[in-house]
N, C-alpha and C positions, 0 to 999 in steps of 0.2 A: 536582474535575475527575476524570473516567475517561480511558480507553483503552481500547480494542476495536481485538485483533489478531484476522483473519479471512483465511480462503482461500477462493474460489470457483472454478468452470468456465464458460468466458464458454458461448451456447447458438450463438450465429449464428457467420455464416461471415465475415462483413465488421466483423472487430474494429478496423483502424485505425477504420472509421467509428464505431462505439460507442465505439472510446476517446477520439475526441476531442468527442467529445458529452459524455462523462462528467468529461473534462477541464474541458471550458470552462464546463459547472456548475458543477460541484466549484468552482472558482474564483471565483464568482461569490458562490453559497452560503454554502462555509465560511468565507469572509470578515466576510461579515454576519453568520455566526453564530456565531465566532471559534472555528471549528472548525482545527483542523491535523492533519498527517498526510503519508503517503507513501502511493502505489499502485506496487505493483509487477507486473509484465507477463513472463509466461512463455509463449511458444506459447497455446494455448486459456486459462491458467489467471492467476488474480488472487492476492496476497497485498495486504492494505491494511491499515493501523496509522491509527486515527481516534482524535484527542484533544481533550481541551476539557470546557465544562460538562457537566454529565452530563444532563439534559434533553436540550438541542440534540444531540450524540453519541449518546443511545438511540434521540431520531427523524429521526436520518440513519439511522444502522442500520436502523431500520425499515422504509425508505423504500428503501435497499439491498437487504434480503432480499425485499422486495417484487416488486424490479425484473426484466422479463423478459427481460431480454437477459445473465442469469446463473443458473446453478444452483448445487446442491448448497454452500450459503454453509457453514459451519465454523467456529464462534467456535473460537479461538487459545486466548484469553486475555481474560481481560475485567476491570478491577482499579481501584481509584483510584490518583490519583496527585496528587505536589504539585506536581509541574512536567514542562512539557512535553519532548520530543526533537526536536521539529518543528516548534518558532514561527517558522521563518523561511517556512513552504512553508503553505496553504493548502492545498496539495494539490501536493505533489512528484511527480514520476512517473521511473521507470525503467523502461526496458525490458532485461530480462536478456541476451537475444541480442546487444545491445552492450554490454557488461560487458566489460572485457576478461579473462580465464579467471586473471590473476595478480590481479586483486580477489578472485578467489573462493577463494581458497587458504582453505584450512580449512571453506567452505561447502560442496564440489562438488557436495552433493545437491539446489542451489536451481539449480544452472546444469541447462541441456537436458532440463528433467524438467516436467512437473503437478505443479503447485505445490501442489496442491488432493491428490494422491499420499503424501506427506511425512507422514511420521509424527507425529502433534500430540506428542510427546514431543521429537521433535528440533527441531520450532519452537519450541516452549517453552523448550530449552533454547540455543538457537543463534539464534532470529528476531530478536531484538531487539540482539544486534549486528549481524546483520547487517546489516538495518534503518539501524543507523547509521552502520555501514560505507558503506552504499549513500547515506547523507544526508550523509555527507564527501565523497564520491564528487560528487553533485550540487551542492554548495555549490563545488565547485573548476571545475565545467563553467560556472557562473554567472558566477564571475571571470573564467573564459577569455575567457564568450563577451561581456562587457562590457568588456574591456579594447580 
């Protein structure tokens, strides 16, 4: 299994409508393809953490950088792995702007900024908590919202 962490800049002006296009793929896809992962959502810019077999994961990537409703794509990171961070989600989504600002304590450079901005040395060393900071984060909104 790999992982591929990446940053991009969405290109259009009507991102709720591509995110939920790329959502309710994304769901559909990485399911069947038992891809997982997180997208994260800043103003114009993307951060996404895609895991899984490494075939299926190179040609999602693929088919990512391909896509025109995104620029300037940023591999992160890119690595094997023996186990996932994200088997619960198929495709998790956060949006930062609802974050609340004490989740972000020791991040503040992910909150109100171009994600796509960030210095690949501070995601490198701080993305992948946060990552899962924000996939604690989500797994508690899941409870709420099933309860």
């Amino acid at each position: 299994m790999i992982e591929i962490l990446y940053t991009s800049t969405a290109v259009t002006e009507d991102i709720d409508r591509d995110l939920k296009e790329i959502l309710e793929i994304s769901l559909s896809n990485n399911k069947h393809d038992e891809v997982t992962g997180i997208l994260v959502h800043n103003e114009s810019s993307y951060m996404q953490l895609l895991e899984g077999p490494e075939e299926k994961v190179e040609a999602l990537f693929q088919r990512i950088q391909n896509d025109s409703r995104h620029t300037l794509v940023r591999v992160i990171w890119r690595h094997e792995i023996s186990e996932r961070s994200f088997d619960s989600w198929s495709m998790g989504y956060v949006n930062m702007a609802k974050v609340e600002s004490k989740m972000l304590e020791g991040y503040e450079q992910y909150g109100g900024t171009n994600l796509n901005e960030i210095k690949k040395s501070e995601v490198e060393s701080t993305g992948k908590s946060l990552l899962n900071i924000l996939g604690k984060m989500l797994a508690m909104q899941e409870k709420e919202e099933s309860s």
